[in-house]
PQR file of N, CA, C, O and H, with PARSE charges and radii, in Angstrom:
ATOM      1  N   UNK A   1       9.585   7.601  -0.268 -0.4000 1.5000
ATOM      2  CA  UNK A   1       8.490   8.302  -0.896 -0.0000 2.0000
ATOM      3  C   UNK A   1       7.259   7.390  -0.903  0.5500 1.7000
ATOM      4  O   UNK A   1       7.290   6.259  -1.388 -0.5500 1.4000
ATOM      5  N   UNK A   2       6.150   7.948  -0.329 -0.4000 1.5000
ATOM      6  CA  UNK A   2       5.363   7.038  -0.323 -0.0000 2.0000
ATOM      7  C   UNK A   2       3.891   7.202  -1.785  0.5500 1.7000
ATOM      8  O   UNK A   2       3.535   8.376  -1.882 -0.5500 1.4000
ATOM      9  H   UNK A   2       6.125   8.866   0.066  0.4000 1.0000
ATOM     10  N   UNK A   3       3.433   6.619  -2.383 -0.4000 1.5000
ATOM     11  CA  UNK A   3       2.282   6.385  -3.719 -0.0000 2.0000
ATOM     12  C   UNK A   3       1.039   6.030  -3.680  0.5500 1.7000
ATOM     13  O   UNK A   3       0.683   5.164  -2.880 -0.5500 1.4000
ATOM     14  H   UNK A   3       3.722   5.665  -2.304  0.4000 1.0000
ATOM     15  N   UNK A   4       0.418   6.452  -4.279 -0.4000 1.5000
ATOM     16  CA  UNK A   4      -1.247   6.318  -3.605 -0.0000 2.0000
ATOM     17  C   UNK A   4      -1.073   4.783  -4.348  0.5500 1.7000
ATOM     18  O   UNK A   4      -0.024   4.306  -4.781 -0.5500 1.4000
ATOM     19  H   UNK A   4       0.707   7.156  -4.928  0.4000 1.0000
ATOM     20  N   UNK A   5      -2.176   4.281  -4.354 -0.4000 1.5000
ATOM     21  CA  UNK A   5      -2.323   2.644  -5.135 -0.0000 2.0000
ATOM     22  C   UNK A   5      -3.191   2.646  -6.239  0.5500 1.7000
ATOM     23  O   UNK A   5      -4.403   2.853  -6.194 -0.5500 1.4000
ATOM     24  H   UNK A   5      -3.028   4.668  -4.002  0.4000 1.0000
ATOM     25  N   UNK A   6      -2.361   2.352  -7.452 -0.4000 1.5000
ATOM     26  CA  UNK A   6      -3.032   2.561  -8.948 -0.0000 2.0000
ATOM     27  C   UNK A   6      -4.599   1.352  -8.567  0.5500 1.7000
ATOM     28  O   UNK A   6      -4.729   0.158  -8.300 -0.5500 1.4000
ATOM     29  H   UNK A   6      -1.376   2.184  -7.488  0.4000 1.0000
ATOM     30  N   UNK A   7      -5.237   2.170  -8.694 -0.4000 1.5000
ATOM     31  CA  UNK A   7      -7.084   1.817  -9.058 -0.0000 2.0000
ATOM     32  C   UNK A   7      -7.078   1.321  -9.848  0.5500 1.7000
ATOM     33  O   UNK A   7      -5.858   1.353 -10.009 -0.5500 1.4000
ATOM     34  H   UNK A   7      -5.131   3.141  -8.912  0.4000 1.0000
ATOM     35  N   UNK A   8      -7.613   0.477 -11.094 -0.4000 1.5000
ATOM     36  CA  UNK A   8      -8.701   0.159 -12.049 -0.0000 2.0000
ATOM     37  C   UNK A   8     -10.150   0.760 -11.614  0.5500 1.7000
ATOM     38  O   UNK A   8     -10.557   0.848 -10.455 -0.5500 1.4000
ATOM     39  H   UNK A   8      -8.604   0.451 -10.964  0.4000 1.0000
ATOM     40  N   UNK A   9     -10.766   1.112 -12.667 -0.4000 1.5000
ATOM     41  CA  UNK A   9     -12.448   1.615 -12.440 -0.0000 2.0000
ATOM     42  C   UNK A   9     -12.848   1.319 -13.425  0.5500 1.7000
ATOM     43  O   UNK A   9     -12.358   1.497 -14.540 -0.5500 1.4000
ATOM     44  H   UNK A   9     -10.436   1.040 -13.608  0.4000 1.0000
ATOM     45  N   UNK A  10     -14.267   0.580 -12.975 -0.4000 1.5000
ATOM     46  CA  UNK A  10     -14.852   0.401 -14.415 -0.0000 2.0000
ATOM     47  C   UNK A  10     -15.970   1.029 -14.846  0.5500 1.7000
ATOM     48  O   UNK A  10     -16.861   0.715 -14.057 -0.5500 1.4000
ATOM     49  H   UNK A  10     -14.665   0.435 -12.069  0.4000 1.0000
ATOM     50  N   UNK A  11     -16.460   1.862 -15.812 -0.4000 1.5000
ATOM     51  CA  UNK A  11     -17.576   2.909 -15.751 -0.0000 2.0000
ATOM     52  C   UNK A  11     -18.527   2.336 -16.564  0.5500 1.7000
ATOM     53  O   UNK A  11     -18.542   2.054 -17.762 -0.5500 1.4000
ATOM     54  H   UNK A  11     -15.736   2.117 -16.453  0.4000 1.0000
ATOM     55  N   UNK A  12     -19.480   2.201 -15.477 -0.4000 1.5000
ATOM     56  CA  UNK A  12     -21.207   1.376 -16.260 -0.0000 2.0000
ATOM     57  C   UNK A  12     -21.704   2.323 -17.387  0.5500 1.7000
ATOM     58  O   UNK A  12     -21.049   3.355 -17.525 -0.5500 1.4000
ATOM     59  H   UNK A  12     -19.467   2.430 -14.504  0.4000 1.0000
ATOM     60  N   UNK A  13     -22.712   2.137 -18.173 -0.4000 1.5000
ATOM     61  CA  UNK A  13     -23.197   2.844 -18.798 -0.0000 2.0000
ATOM     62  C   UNK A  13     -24.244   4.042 -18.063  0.5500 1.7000
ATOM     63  O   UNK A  13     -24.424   5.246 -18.246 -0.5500 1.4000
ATOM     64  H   UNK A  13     -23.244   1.298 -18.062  0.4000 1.0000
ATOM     65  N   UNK A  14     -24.799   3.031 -17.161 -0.4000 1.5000
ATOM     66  CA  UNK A  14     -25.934   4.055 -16.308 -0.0000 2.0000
ATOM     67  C   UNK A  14     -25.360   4.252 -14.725  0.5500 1.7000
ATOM     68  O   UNK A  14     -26.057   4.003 -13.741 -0.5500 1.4000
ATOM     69  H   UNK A  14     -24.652   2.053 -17.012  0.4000 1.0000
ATOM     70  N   UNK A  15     -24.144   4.680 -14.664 -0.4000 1.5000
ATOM     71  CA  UNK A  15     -23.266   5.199 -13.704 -0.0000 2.0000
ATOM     72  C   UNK A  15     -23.790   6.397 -13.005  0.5500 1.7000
ATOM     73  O   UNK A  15     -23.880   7.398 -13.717 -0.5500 1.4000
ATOM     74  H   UNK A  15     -23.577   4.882 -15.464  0.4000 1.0000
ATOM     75  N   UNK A  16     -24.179   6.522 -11.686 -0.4000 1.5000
ATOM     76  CA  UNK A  16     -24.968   7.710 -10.953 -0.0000 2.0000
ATOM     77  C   UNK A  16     -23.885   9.174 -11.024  0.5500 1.7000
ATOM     78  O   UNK A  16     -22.878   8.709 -11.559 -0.5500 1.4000
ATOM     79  H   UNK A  16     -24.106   5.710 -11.108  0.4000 1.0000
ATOM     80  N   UNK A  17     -23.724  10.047 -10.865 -0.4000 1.5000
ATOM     81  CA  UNK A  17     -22.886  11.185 -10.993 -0.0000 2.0000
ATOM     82  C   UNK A  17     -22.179  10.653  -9.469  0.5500 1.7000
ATOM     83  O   UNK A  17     -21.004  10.289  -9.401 -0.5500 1.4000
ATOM     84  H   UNK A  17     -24.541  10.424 -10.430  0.4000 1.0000
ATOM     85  N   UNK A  18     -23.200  10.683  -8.172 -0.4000 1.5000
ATOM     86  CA  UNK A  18     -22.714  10.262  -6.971 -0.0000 2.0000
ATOM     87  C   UNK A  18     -21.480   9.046  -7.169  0.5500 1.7000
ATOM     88  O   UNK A  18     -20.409   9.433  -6.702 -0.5500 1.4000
ATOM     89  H   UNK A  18     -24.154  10.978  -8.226  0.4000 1.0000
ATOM     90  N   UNK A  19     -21.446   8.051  -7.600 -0.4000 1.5000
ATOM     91  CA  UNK A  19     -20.844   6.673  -8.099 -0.0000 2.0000
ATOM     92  C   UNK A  19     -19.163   7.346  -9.224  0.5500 1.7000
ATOM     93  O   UNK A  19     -17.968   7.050  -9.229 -0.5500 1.4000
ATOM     94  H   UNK A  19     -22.316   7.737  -7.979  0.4000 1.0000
ATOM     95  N   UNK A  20     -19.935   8.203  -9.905 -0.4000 1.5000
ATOM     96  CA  UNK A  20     -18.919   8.779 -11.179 -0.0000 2.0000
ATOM     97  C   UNK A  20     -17.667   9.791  -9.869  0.5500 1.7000
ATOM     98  O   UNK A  20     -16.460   9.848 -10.103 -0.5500 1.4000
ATOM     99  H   UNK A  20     -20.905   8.443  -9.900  0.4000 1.0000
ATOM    100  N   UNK A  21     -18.231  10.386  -8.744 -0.4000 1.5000
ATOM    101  CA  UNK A  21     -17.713  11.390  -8.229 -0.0000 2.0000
ATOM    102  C   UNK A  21     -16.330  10.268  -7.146  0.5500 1.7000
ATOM    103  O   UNK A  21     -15.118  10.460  -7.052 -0.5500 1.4000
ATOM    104  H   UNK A  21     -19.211  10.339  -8.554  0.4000 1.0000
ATOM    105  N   UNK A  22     -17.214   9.141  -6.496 -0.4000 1.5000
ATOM    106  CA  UNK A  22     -16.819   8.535  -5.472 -0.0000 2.0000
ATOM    107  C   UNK A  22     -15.379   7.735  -6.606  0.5500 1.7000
ATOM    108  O   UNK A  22     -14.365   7.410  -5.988 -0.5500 1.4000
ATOM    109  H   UNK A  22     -18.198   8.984  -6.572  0.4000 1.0000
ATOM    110  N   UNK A  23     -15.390   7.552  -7.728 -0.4000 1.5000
ATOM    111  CA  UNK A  23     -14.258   7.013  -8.687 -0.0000 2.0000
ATOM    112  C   UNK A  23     -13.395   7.946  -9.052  0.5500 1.7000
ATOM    113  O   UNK A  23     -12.210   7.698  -8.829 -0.5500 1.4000
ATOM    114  H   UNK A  23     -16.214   7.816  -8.230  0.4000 1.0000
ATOM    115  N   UNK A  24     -13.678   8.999  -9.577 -0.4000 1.5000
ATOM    116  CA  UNK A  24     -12.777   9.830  -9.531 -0.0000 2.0000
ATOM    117  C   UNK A  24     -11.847   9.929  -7.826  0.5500 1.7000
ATOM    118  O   UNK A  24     -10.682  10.323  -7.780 -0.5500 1.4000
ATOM    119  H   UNK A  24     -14.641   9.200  -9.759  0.4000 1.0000
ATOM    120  N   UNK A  25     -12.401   9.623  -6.932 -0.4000 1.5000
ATOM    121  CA  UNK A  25     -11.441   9.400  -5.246 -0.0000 2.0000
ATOM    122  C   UNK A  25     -10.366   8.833  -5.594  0.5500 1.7000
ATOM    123  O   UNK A  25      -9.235   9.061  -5.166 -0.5500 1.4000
ATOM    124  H   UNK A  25     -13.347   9.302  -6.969  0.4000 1.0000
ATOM    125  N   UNK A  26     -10.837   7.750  -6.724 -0.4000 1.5000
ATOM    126  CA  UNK A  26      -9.758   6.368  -6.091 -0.0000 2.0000
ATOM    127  C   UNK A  26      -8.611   6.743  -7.465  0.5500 1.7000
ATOM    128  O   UNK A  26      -7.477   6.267  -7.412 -0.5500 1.4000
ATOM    129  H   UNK A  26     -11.756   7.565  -7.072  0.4000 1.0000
ATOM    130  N   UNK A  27      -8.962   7.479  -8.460 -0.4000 1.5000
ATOM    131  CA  UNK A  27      -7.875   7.168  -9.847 -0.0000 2.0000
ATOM    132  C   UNK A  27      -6.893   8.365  -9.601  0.5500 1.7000
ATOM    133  O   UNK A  27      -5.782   7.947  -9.930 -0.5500 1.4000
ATOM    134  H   UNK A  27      -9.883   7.866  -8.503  0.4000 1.0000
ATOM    135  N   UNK A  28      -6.805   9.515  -9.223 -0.4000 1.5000
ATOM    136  CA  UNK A  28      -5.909   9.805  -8.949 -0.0000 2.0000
ATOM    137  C   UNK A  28      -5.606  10.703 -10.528  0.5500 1.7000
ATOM    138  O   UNK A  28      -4.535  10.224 -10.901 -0.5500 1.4000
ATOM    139  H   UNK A  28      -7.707   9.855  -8.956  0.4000 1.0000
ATOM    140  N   UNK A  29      -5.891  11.378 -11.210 -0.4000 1.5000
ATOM    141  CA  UNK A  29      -5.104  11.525 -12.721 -0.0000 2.0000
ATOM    142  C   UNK A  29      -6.190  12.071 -13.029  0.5500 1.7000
ATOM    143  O   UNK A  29      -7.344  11.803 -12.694 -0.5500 1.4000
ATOM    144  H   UNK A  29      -6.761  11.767 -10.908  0.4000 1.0000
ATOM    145  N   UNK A  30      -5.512  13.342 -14.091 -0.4000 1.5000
ATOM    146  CA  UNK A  30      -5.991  14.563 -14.737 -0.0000 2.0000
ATOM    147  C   UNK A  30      -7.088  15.393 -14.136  0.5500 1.7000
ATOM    148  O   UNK A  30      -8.125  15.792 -14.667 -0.5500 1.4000
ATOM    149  H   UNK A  30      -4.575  13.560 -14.363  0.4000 1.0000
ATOM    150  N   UNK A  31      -6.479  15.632 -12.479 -0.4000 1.5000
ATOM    151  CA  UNK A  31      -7.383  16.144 -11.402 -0.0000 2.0000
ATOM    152  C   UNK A  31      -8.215  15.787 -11.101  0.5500 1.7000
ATOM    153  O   UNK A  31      -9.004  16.640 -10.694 -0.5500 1.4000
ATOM    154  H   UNK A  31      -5.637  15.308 -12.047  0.4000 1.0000
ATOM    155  N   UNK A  32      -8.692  14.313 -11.060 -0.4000 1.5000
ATOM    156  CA  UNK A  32     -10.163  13.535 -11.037 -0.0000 2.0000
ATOM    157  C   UNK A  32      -9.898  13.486  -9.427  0.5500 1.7000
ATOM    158  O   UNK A  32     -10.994  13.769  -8.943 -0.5500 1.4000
ATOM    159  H   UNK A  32      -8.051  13.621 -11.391  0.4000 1.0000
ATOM    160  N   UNK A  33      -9.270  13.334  -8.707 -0.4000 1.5000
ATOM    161  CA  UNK A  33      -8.786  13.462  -7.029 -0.0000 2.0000
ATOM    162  C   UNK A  33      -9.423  14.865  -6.779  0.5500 1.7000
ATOM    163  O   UNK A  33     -10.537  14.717  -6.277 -0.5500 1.4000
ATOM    164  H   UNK A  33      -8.380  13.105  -9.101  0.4000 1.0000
ATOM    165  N   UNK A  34      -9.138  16.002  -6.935 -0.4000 1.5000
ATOM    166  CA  UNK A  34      -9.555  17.453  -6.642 -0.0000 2.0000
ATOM    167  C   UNK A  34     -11.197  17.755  -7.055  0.5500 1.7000
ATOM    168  O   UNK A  34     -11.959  18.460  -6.393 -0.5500 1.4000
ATOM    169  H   UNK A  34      -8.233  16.123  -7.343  0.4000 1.0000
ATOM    170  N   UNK A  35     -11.527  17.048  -8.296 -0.4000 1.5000
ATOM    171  CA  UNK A  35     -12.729  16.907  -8.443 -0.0000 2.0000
ATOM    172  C   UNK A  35     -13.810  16.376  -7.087  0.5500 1.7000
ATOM    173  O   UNK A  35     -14.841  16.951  -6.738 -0.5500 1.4000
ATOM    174  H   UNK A  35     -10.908  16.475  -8.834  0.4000 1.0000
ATOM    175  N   UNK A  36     -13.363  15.428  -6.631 -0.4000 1.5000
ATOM    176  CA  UNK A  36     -13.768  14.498  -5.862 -0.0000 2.0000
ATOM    177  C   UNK A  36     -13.802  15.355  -4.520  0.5500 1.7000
ATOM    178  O   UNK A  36     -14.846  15.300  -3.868 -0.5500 1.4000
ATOM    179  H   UNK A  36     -12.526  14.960  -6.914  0.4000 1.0000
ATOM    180  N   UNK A  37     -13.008  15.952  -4.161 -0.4000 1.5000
ATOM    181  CA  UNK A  37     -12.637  16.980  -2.815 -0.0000 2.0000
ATOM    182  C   UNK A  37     -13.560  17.849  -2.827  0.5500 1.7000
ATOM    183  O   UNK A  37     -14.470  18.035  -2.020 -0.5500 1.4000
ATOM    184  H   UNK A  37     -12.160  15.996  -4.690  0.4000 1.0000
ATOM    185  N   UNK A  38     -13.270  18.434  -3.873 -0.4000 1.5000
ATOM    186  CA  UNK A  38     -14.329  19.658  -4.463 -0.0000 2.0000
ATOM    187  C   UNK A  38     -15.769  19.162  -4.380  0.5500 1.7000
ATOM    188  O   UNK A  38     -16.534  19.718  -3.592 -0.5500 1.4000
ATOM    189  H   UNK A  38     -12.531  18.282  -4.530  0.4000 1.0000
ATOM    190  N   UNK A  39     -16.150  18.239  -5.075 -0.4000 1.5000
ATOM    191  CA  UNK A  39     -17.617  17.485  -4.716 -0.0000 2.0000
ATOM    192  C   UNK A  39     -18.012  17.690  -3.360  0.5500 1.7000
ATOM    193  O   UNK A  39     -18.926  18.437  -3.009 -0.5500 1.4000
ATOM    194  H   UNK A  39     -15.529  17.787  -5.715  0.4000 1.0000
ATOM    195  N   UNK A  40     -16.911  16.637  -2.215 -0.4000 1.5000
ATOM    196  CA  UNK A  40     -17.524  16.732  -1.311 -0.0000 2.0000
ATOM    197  C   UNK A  40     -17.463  17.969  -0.170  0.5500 1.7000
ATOM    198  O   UNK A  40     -17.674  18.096   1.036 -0.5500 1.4000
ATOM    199  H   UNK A  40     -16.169  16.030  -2.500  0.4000 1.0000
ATOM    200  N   UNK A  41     -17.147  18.594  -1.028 -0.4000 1.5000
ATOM    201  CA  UNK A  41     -16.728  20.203  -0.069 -0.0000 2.0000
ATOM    202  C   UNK A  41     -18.481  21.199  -0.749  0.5500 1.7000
ATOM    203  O   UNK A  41     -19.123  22.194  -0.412 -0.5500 1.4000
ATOM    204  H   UNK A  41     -16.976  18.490  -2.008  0.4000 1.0000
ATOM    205  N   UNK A  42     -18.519  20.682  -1.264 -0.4000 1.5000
ATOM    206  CA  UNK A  42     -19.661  21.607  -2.360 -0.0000 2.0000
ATOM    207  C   UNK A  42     -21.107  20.615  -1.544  0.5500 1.7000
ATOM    208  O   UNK A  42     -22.128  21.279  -1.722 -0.5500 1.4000
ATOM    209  H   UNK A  42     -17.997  19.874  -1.537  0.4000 1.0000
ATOM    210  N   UNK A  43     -21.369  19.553  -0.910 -0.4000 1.5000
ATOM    211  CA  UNK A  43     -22.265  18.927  -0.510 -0.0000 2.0000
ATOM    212  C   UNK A  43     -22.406  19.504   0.952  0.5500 1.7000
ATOM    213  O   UNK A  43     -23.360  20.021   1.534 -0.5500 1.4000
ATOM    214  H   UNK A  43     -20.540  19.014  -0.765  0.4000 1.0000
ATOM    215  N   UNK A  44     -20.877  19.179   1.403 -0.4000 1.5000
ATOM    216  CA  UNK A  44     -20.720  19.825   2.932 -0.0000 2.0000
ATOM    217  C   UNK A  44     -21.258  21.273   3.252  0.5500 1.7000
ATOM    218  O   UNK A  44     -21.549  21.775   4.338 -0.5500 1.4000
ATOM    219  H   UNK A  44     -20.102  18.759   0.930  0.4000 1.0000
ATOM    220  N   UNK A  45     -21.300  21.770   2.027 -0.4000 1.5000
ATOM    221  CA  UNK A  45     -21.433  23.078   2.460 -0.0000 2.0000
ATOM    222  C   UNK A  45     -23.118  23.519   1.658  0.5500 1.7000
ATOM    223  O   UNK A  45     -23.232  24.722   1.418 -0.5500 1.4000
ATOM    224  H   UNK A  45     -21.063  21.363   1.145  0.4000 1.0000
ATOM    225  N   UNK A  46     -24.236  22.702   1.302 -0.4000 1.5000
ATOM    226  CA  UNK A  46     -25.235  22.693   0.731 -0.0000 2.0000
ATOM    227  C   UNK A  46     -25.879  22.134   2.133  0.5500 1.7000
ATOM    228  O   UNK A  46     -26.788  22.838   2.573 -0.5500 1.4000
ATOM    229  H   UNK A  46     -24.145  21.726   1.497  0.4000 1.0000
ATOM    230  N   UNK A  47     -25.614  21.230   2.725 -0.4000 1.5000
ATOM    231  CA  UNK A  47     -25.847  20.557   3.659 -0.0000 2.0000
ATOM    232  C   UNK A  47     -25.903  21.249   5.172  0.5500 1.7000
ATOM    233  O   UNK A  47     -26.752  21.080   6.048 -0.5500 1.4000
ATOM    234  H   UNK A  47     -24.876  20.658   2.367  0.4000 1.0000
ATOM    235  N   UNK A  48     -24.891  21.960   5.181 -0.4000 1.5000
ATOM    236  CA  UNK A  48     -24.270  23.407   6.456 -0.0000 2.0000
ATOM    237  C   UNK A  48     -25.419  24.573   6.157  0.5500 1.7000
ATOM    238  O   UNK A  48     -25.876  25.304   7.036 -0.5500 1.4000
ATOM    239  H   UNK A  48     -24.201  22.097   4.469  0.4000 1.0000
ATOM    240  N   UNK A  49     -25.767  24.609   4.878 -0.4000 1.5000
ATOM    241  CA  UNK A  49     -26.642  26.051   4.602 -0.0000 2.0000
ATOM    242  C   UNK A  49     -25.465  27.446   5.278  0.5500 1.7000
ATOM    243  O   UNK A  49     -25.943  28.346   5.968 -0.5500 1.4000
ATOM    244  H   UNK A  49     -25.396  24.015   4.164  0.4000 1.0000
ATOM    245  N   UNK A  50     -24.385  27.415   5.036 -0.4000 1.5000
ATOM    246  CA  UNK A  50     -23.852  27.986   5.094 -0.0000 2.0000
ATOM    247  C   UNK A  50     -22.149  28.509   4.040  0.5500 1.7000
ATOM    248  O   UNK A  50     -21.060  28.987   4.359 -0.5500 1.4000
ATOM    249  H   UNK A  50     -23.997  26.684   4.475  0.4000 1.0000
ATOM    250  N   UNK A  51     -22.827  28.045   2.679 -0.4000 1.5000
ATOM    251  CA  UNK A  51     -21.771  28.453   1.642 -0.0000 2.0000
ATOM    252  C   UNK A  51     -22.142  29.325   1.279  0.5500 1.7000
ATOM    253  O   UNK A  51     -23.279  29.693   0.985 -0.5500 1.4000
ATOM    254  H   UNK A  51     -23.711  27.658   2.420  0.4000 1.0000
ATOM    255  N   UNK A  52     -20.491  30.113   1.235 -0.4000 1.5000
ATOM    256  CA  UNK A  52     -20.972  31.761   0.417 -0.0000 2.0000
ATOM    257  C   UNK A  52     -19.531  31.136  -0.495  0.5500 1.7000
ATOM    258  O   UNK A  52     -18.456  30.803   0.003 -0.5500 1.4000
ATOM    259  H   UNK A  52     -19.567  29.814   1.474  0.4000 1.0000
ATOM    260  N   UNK A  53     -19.903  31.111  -1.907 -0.4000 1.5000
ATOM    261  CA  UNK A  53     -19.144  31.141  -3.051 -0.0000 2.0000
ATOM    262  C   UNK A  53     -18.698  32.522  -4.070  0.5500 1.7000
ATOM    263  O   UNK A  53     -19.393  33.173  -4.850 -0.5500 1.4000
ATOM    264  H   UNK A  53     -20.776  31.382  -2.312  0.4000 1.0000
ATOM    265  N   UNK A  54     -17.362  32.639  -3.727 -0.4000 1.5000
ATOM    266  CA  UNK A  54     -16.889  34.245  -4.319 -0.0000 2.0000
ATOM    267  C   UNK A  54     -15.772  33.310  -5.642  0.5500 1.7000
ATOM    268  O   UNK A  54     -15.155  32.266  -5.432 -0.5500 1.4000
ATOM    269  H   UNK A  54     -16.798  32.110  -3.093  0.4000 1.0000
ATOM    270  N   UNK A  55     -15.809  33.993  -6.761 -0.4000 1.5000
ATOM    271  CA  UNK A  55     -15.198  33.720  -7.854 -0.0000 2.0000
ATOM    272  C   UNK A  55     -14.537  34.481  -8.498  0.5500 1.7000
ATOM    273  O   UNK A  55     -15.066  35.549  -8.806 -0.5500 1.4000
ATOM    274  H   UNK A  55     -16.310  34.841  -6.931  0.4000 1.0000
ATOM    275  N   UNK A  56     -13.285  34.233  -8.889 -0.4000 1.5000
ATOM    276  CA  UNK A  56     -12.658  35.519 -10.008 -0.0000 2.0000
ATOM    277  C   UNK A  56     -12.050  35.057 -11.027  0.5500 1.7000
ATOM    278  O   UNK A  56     -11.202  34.180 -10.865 -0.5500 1.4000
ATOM    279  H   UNK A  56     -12.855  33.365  -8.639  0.4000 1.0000
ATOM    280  N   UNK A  57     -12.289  35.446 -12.033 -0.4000 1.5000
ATOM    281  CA  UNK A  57     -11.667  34.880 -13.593 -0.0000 2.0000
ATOM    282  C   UNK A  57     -10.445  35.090 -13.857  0.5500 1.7000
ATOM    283  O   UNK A  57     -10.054  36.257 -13.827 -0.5500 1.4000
ATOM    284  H   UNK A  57     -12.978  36.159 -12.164  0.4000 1.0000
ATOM    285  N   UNK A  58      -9.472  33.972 -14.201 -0.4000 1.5000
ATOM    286  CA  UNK A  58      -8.649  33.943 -14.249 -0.0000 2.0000
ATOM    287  C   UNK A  58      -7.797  35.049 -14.562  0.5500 1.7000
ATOM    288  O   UNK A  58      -6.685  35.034 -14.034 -0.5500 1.4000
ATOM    289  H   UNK A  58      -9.790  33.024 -14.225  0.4000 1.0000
ATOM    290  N   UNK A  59      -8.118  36.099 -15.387 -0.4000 1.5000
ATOM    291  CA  UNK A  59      -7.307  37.335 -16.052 -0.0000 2.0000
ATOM    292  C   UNK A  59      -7.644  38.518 -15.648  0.5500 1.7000
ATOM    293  O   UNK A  59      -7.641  39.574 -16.282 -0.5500 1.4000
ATOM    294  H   UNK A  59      -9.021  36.111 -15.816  0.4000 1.0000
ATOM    295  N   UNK A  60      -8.051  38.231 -14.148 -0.4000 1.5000
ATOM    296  CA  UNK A  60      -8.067  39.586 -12.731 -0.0000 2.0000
ATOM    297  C   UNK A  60      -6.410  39.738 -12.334  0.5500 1.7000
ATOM    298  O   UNK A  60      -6.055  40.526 -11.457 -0.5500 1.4000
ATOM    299  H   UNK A  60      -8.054  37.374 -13.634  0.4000 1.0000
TER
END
């Protein structure tokens, strides 16, 4: 079985959101990894000019 590698991060006070997003990559825990995916899927696609975002609430 192979394990990602436990991080330490240390969070500045005046920490950029960009900086806050790229740490959540490395820790791995309470979906801060999916956050991070999600970020850069949400740039990729601001960047493409080609996101169409469809949403449905959970109790559809």
């Amino acid at each position: 079985m192979e394990y990602e590698e436990v991080t330490d991060v240390i969070i500045r006070k005046n920490l950029r959101v960009s900086e806050l997003i790229e740490l959540y990559s490395k820790i791995h825990g309470f979906n801060a990894s999916h956050i991070s995916v999600a970020a850069k899927i949400l740039v990729e696609g601001i960047k493409n000019s080609d996101l169409r975002f469809l949403a449905f609430t959970g109790n559809l």
